[in-house]
C-alpha positions as CSV (number, residue, x, y, z in Angstrom):
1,X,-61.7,25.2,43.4
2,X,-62.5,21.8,42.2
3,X,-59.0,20.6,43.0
4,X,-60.1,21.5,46.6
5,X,-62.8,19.1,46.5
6,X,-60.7,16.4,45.2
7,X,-57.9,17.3,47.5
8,X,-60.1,17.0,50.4
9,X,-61.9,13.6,49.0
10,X,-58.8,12.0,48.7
11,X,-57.2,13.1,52.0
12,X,-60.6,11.6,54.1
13,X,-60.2,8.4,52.5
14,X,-56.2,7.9,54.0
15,X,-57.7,9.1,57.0
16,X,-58.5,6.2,58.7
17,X,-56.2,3.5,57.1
18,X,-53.5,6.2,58.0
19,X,-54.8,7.0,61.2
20,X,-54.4,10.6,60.4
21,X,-55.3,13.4,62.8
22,X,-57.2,15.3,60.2
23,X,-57.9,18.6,60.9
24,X,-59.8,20.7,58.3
25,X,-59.2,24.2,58.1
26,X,-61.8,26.6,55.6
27,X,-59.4,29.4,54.5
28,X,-60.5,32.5,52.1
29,X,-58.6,31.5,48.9
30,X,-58.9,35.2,47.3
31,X,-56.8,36.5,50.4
32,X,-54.3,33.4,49.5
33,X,-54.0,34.1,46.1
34,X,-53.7,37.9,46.9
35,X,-51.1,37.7,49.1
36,X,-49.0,34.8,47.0
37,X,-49.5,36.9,43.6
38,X,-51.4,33.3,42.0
39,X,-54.0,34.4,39.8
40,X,-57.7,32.1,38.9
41,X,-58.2,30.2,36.0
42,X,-60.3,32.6,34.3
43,X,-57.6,35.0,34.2
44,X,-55.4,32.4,32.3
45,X,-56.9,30.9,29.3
46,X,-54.1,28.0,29.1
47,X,-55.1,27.8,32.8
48,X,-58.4,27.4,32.1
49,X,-58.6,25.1,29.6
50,X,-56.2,22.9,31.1
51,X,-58.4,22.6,34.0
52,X,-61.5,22.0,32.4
53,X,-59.8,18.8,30.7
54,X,-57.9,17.7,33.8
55,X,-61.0,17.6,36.2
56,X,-62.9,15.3,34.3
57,X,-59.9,13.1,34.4
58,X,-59.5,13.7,37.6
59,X,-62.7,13.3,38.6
60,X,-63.0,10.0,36.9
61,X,-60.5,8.8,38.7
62,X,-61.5,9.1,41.8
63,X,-64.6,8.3,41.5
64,X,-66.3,12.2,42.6
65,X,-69.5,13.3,41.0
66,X,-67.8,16.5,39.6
67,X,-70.1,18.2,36.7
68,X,-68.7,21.6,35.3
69,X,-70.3,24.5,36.4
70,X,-72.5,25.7,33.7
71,X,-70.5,29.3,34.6
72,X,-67.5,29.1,36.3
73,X,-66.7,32.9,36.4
74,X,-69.7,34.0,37.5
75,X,-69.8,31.2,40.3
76,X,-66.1,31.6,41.5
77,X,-65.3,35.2,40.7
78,X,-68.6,37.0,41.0
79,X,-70.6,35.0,43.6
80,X,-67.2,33.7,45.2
81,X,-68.2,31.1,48.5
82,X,-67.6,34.0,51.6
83,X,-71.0,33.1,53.4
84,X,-70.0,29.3,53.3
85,X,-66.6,30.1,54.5
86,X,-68.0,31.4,57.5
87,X,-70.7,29.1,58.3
88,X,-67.4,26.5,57.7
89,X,-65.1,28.2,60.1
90,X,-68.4,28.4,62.3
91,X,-68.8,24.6,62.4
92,X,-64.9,24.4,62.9
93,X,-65.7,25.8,66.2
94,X,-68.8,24.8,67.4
95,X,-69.5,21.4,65.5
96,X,-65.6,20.5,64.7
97,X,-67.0,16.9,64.0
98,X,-69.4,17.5,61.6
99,X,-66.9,19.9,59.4
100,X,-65.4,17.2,57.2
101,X,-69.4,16.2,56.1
102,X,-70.4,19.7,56.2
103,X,-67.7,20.8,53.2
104,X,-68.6,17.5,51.8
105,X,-72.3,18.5,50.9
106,X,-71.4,22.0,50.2
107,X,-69.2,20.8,47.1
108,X,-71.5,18.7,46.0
109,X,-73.7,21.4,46.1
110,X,-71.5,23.7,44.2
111,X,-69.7,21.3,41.4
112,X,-72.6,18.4,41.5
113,X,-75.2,20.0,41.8
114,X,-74.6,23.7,40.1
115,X,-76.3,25.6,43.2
116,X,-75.4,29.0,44.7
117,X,-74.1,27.9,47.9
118,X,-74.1,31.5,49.1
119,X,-77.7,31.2,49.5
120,X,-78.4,30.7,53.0
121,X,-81.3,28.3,52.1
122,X,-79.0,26.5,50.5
123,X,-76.3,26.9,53.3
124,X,-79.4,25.2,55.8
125,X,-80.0,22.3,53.5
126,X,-76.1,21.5,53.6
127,X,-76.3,21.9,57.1
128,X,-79.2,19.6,57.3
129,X,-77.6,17.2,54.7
130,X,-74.1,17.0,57.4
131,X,-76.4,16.5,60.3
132,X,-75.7,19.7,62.1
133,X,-77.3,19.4,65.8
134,X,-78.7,23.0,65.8
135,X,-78.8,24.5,62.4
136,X,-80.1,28.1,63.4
137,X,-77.3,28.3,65.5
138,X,-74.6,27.8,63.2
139,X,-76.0,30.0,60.6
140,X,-76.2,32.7,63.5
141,X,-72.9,32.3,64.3
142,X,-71.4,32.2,61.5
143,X,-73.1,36.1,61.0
144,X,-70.2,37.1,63.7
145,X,-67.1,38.0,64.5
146,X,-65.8,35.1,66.2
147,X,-66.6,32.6,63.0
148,X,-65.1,35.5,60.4
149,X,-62.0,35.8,62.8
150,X,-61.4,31.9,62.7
151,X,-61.5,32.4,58.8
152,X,-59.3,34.7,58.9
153,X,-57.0,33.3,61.1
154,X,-56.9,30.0,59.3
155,X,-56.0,32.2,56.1
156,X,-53.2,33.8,58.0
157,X,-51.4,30.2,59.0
158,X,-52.0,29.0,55.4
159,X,-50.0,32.3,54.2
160,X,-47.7,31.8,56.8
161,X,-46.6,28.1,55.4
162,X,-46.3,30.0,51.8
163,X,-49.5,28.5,50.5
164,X,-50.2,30.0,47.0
165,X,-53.3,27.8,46.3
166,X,-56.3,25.6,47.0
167,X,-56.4,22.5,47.9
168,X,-53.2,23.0,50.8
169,X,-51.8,20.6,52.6
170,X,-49.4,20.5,55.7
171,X,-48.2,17.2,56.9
172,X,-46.7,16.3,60.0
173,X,-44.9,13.5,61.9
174,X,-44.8,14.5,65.3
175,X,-42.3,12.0,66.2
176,X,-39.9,12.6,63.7
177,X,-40.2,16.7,63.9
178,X,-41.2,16.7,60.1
179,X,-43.5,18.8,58.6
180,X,-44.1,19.5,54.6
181,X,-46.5,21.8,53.2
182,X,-47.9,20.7,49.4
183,X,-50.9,21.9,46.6
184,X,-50.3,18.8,45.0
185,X,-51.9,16.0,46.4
186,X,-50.0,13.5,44.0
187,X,-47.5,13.8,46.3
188,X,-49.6,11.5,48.6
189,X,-46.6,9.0,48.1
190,X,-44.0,11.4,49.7
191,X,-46.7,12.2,52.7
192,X,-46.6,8.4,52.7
193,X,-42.7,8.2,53.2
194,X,-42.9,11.0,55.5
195,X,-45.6,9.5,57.9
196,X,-44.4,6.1,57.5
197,X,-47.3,4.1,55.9
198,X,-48.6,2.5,52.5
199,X,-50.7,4.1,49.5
200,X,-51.2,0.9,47.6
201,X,-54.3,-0.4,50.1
202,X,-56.6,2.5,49.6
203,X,-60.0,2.2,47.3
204,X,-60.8,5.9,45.7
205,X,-64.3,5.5,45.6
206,X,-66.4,8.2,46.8
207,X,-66.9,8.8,50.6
């Protein structure tokens, strides 16, 4: 989802002046939304065209090269994003470093750029793009069990903290023993209460 991308955007940039222990975690939204009862956007026509007026706003806003998919159905409901998940969850494992740049270039690929990003061709050249050290072997790993199982595992915990939706969010102070779990990532000023920093120093320009 779009919101994902500007979850995620937004989220990098409090990383460091936050001094966040960001950890990315690909999960398969159609398992999430399954399991939760949500349904897409193209299901809901008040859904849909709310969204398609909100990202541009949105998008604006913080400054991300969104451009709407020329079709969205087909893209999210036909083609769907399975083969990046896993090559995602594969770089999670072997290349956790690389992860945050790796989903980076694979949005822009998909809502930039309008490109099937289940094209392993197109998979390489994100992989390329994030700086992967050894391309053939994430894209062979990400062909096995261990990568789908991480997927799947990180779907599992997300359903476990009652997520219904993409982008999710669980934030925790470990030295106060609180945790929250959000979709909405205007709630950046209650993550900021919660962690004990400041929202008003932070630039939204793209990373």
């Amino acid at each position: 989802a779009p919101y994902a991308w500007f979850g995620f955007e937004s989220l990098c940039r409090y990383q460091k002046p936050w001094d966040l222990d960001l950890q990315l975690k690909p999960m398969n939204i159609w398992k999430v939304m399954q399991e939760s009862g949500n349904t897409g956007p193209w299901r809901n026509p008040s859904k849909f065209s709310y969204m398609n007026r909100d990202t541009k706003m949105v998008s604006e806003m913080l400054n991300v090269p969104y451009k709407p998919l020329a079709n969205f159905v087909e893209a999210a409901s036909v083609r769907g994003s399975f083969p990046t998940l896993k090559t995602l969850a594969a770089c999670q494992i072997l290349y956790p470093d690389h992860l945050e740049e790796l989903s980076r270039q694979s949005w822009l690929g998909l809502y930039s750029k309008d490109i099937d990003i289940t094209d392993e061709a197109n998979i390489r050249q994100f992989a390329q793009a994030a700086q992967i050290p050894d391309v053939d072997r994430l894209i062979e790993f990400s062909l096995g069990g261990e990568a789908k199982q991480q997927l799947v595992d990180n779907t599992a915990e997300a359903v476990e903290s009652k997520c219904f939706g993409a982008p999710w969010y669980t934030v925790t102070n470990l030295k106060l023993g609180k945790e929250r779990s959000s979709l909405d990532m205007t709630e950046l000023k209650c993550w900021a209460g919660l962690l004990g920093k400041s929202t008003w120093d932070i630039t939204l320009t793209m990373s």
